[in-house]
VOLOGU-902001 format. One record per residue (C-alpha): residue in one letter; x, y, z. Coordinates in steps of 0.001 Angstrom, whole numbers. Layout:
BEGIN
+------+---------+---------+---------+
: type :    east :   north :      up :
+------+---------+---------+---------+
:    a :       X :       Y :       Z :
...
+------+---------+---------+---------+
END
This chain:
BEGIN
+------+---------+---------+---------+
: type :    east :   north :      up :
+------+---------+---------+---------+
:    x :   -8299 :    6193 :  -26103 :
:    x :   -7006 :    4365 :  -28937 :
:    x :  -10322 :    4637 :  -31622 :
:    x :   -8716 :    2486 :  -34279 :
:    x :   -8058 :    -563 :  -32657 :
:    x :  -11117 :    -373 :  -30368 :
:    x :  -13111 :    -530 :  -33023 :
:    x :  -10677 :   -3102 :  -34654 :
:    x :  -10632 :   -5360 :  -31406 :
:    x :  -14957 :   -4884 :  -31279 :
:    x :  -14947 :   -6265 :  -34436 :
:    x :  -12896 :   -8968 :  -33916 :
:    x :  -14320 :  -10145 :  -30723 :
:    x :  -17856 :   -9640 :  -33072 :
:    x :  -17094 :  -11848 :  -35890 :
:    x :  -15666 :  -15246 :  -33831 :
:    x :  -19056 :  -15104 :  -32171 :
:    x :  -22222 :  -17314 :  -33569 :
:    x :  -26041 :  -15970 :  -32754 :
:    x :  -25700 :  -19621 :  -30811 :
:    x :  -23341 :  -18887 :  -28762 :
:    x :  -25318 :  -15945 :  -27078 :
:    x :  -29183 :  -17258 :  -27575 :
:    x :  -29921 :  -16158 :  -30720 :
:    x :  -31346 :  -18125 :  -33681 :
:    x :  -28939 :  -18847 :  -36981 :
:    x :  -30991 :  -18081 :  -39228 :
:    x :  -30106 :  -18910 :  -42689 :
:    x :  -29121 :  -15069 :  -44866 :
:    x :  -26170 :  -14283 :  -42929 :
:    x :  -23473 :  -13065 :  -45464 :
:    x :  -20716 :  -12355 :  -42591 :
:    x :  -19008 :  -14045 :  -40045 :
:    x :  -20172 :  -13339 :  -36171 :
:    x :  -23122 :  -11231 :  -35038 :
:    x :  -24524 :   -8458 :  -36669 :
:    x :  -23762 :   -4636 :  -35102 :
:    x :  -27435 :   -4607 :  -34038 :
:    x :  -27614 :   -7533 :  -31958 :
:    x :  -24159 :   -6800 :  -29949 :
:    x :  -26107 :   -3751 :  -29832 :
:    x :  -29087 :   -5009 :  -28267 :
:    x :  -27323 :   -7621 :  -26218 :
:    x :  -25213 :   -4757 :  -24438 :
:    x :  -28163 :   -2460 :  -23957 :
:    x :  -26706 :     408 :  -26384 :
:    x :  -28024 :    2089 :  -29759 :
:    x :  -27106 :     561 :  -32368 :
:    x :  -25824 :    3953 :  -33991 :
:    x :  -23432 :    3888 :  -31344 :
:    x :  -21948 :     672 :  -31171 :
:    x :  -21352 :     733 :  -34969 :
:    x :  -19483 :    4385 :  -34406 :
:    x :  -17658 :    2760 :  -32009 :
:    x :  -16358 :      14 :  -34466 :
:    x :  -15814 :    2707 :  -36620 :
:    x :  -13688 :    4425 :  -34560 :
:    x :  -15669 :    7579 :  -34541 :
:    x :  -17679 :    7508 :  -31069 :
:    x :  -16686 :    9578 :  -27996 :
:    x :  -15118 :    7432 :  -25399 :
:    x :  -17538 :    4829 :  -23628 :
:    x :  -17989 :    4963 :  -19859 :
:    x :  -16699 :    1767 :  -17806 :
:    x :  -20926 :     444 :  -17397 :
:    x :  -21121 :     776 :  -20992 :
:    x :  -17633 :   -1222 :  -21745 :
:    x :  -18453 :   -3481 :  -19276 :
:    x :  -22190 :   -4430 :  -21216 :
:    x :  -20002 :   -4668 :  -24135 :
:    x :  -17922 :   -7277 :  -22735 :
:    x :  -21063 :   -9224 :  -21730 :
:    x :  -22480 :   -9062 :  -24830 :
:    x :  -19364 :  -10111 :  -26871 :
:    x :  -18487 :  -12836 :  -24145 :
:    x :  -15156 :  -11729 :  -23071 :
:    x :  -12719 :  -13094 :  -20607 :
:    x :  -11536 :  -11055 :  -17808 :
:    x :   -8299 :  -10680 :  -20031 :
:    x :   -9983 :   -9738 :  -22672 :
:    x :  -12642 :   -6920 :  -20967 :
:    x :   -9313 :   -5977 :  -19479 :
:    x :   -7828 :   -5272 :  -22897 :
:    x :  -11328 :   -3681 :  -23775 :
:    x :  -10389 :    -859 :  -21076 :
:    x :   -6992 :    -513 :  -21614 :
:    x :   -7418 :     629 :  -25648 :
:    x :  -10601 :    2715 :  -23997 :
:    x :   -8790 :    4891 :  -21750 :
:    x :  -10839 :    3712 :  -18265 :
:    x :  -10771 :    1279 :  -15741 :
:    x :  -12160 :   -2201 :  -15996 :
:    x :  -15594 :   -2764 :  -13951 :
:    x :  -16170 :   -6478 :  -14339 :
:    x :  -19872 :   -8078 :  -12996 :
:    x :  -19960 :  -11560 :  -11627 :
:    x :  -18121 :  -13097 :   -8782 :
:    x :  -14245 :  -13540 :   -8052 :
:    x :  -12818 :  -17407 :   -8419 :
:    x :  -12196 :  -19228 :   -5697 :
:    x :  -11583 :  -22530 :   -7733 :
:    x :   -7818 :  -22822 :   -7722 :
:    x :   -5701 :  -24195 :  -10272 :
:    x :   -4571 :  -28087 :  -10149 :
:    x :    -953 :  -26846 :  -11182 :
:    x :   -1161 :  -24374 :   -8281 :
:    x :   -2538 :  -27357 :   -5874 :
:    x :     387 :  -29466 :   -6858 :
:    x :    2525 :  -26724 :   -7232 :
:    x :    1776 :  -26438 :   -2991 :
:    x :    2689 :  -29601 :   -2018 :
:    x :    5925 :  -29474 :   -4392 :
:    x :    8037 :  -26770 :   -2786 :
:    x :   10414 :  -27399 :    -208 :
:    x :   10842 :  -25905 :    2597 :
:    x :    8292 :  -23397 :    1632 :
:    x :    4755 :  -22433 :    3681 :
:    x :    2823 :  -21359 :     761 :
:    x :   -1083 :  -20324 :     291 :
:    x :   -3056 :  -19444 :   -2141 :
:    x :   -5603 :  -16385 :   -1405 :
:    x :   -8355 :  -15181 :   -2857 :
:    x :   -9302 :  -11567 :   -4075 :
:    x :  -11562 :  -11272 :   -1112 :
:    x :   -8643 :  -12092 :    1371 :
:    x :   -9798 :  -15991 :    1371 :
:    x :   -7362 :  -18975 :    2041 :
:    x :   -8330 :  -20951 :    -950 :
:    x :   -5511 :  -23430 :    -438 :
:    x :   -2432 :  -23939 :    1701 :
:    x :     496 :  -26796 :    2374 :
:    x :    1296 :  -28638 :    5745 :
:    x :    3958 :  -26257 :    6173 :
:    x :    1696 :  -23260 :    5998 :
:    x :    -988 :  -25334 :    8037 :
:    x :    2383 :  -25709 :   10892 :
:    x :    3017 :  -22061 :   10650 :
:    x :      -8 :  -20671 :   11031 :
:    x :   -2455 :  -22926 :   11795 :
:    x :   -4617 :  -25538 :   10281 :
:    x :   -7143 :  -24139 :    7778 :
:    x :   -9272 :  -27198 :    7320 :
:    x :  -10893 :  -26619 :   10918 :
:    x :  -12206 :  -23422 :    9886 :
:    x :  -15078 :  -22869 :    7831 :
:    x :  -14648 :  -20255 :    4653 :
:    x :  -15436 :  -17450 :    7011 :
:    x :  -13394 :  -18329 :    9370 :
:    x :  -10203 :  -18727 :    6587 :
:    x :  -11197 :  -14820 :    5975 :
:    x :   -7782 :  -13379 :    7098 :
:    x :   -9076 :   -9981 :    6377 :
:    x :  -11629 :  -10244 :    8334 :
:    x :  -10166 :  -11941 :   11204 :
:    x :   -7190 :   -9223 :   11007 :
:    x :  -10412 :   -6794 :   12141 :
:    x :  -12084 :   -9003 :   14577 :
:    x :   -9383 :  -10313 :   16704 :
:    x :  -10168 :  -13009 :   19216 :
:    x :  -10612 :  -12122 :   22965 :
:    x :   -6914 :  -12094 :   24125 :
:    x :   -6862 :   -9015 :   21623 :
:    x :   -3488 :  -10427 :   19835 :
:    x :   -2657 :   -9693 :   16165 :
:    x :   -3838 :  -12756 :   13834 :
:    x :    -658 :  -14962 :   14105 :
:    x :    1240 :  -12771 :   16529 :
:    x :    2527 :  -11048 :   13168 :
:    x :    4659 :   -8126 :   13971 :
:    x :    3382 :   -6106 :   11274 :
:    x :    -483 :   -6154 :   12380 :
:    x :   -1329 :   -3016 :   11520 :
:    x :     190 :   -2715 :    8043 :
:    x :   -1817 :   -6211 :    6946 :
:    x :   -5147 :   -4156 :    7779 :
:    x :   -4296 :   -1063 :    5714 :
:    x :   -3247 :   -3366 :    2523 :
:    x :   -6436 :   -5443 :    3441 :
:    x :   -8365 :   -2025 :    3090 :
:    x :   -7332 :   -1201 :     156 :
:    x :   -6894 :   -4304 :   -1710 :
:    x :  -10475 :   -4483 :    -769 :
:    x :  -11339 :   -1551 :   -2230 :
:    x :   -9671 :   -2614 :   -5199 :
:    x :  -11375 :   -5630 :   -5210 :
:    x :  -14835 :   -3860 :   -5038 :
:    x :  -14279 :   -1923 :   -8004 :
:    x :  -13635 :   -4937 :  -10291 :
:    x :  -16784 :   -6892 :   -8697 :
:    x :  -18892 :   -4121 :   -7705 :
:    x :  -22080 :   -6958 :   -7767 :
:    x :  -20065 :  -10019 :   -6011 :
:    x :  -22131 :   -9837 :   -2874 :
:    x :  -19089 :  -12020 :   -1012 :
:    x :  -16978 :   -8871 :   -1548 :
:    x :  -19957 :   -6037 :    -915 :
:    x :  -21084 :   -7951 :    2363 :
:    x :  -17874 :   -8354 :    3725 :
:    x :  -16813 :   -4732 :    3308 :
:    x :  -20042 :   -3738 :    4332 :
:    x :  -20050 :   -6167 :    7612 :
:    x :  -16171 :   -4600 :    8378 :
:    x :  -17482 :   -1147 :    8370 :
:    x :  -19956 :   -1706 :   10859 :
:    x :  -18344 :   -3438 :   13046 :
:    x :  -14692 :   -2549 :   13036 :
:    x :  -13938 :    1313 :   13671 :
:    x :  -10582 :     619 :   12473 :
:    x :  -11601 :    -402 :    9273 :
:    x :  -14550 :    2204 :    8463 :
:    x :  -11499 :    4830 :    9342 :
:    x :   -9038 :    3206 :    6878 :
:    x :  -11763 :    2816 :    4413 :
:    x :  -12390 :    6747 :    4275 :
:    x :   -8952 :    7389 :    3661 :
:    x :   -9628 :    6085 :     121 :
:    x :   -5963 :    4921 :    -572 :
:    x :   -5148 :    3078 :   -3277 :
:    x :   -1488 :    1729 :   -3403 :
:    x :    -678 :    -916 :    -387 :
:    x :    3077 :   -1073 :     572 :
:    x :    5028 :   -3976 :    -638 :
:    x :    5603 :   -6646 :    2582 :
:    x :    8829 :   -8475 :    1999 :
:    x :    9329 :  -10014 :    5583 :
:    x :    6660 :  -10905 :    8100 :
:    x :    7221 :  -12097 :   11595 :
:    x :    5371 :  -14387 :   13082 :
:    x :    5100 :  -15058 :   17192 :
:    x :    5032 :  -19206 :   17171 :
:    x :    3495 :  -20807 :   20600 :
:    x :    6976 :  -23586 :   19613 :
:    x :    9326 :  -21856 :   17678 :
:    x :    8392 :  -18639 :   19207 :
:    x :    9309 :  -15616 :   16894 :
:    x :    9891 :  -16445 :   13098 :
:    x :   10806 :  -13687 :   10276 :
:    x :   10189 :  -14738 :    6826 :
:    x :   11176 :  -14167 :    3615 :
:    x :    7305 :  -12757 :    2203 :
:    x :    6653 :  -12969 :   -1499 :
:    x :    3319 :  -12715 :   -3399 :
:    x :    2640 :  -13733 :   -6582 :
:    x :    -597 :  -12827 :   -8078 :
:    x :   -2223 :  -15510 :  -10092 :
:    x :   -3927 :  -12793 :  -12832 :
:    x :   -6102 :  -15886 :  -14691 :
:    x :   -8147 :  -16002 :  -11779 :
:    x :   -7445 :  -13036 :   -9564 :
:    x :   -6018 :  -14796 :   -7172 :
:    x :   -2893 :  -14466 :   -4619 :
:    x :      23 :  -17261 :   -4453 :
:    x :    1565 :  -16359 :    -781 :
:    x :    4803 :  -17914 :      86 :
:    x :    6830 :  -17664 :    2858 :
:    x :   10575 :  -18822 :    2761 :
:    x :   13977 :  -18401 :    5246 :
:    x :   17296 :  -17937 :    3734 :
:    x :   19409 :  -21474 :    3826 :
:    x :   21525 :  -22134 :    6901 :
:    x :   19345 :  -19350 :    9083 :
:    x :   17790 :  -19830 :   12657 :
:    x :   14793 :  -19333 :   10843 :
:    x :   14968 :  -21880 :    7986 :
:    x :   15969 :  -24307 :   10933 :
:    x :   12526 :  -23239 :   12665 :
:    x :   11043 :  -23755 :    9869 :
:    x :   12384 :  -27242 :    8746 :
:    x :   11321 :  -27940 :   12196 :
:    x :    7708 :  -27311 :   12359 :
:    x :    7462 :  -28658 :    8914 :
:    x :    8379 :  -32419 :   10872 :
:    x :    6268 :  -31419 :   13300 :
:    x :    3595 :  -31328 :   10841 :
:    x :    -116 :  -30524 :   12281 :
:    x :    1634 :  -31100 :   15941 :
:    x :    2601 :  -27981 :   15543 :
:    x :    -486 :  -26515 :   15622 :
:    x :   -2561 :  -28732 :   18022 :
:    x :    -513 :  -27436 :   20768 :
:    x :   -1183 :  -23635 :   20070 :
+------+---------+---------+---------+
END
């Protein structure tokens, strides 16, 4: 715990604010910028004794519920409560709900790529977005409604022919990262009740998952290829890189062939196919 510049970030964060910006009348006999201690104090649900040690740099280190009010009351950005932690010592425990508004850029960004399937997912294994190529590889995203774009939960309740999602030859490793980037998705939204009902709904009706889920692990293994089994093209391995997308805790997937391969030519393929491609699966 860094108790210097805690208290020197607090008081940063304290003074940009104005009693307007969080409810609070003006008033006219403020001599100092921002909020007083006492109302961040109140506003967070804390003594004021204790927030003003903190600023101070004299309290004891503040538990993750506490930080977290704190970062409420002072109106801070995900990269900021982040920050918050980090000089803390503990982990962040944001409230509220993850994004699933993606970025224009990253909508354009989509359509830009060559010769590139790309999606965009969100922290509660969501398809958020996707290109024509993805759309070809896969399958077409706008037919499905938001639960049915859940590929986490579709990865646990597979259809009746009892195939993996996609034919993917690495079935079983997508559920265990699913399970734990759940998890990790639960502890920064612990009151998003997208994330809490879908973990909840997967434990009671997936064995698979309840057992992964009481393993309690915590670091998925990277995936750098994925194969997919292609009712046209039949098997496909790609090139699997994710990039996450931190301003909105989001997941940019994209999925590429070296040039010249049998693979990029499978791919160049469907992508002329276009949504041909997957009418016929």
């Amino acid at each position: 715990m860094d108790k210097q510049d805690l208290g020197t970030f607090l008081r940063s964060r304290r003074e940009r604010l104005h009693p307007e910006d969080v409810g609070l009348p003006s008033g006219s006999r403020r001599r100092t910028p921002g909020l007083r201690r006492e109302e961040v104090a109140v506003l967070a649900h804390i003594s004021t004794e204790y927030y003003v040690r903190l600023e101070q740099g004299r309290a004891p280190r503040p538990s993750a519920d506490v930080l977290a009010g704190i970062a409420g009351a002072l109106r801070l950005t995900n990269a900021e409560s982040d920050h918050l932690h980090l000089l803390a010592g503990t982990a962040p425990n944001r409230r509220g709900v993850h994004s699933r508004d993606v970025r224009p850029s990253i909508l354009a960004l989509l359509d830009r790529i060559p010769d590139t399937a790309g999606l965009v997912m969100s922290a509660a294994f969501e398809v958020l977005a996707w290109n024509d190529l993805a759309a070809a590889l896969m399958e077409n995203f706008a037919d499905r409604t938001p639960d049915d774009r859940n590929l986490a939960r579709r990865a646990f309740q597979p259809a009746a022919t009892g195939k993996p999602l996609y034919g993917v030859s690495d079935a079983a490793e997508f559920r265990q990262q699913a399970v734990i980037e759940l998890r990790s998705a639960l502890a920064r939204y612990p009151d998003d009740p997208a994330i809490t009902g879908l973990v909840d709904d997967l434990c009671t009706t997936s064995g698979e998952f309840a057992r992964l889920w009481e393993r309690h692990d915590v670091q998925p293994a990277p995936m750098l290829t994925k194969t997919f089994q292609h009712a046209i093209v039949g098997d496909i391995t790609l090139d699997c890189d994710t990039l996450h997308l931190a301003e909105h805790d989001q997941y940019l997937v994209l999925y590429t062939a070296p040039p010249g391969s049998t693979a990029a030519e499978n791919l160049a393929f469907l992508g002329a196919l276009g949504t041909d491609a997957t009418t016929t699966r």
